[in-house]
N, C-alpha and C positions, 0 to 999 in steps of 0.2 A: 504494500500500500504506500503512497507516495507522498510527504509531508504535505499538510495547507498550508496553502498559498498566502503569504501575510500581505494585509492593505500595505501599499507604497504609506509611509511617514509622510503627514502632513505638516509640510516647510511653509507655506504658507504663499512657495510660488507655483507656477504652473509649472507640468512636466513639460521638456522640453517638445514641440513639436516639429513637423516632419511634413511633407508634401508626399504622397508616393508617389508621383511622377518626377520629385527628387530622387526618391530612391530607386525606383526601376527608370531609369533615366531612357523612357522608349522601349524596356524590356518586358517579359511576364514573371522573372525569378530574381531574386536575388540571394547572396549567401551570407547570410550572420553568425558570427562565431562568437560564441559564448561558455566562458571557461573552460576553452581548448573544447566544445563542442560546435557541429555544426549545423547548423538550421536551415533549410529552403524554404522562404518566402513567396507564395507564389500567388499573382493573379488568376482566378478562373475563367472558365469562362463565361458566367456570369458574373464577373468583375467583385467577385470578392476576395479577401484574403485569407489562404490557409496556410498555418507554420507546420514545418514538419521538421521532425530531427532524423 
């Protein structure tokens, strides 16, 4: 079974935002690495987004 997920700490600013047509610059995937693992972000095609490891 897999820990819960704890609310982000409230600082009192906004989390940083993001454009995804910044980040898939014209693409459908992108790759985010997160402590030494890797994630594909990916557009559908229904234009939503799913992460996968």
């Amino acid at each position: 079974m897999s820990e819960p997920v704890k609310a982000p700490e409230n600082t009192g600013q906004p989390p940083p935002t993001y454009q995804s047509q910044d980040l898939f610059q014209g693409g459908k995937v992108v790759l985010i690495v997160h402590q030494g693992r890797e994630y594909w972000l990916r557009i559908t095609s229904a234009g939503k987004l799913i992460l996968t490891a």
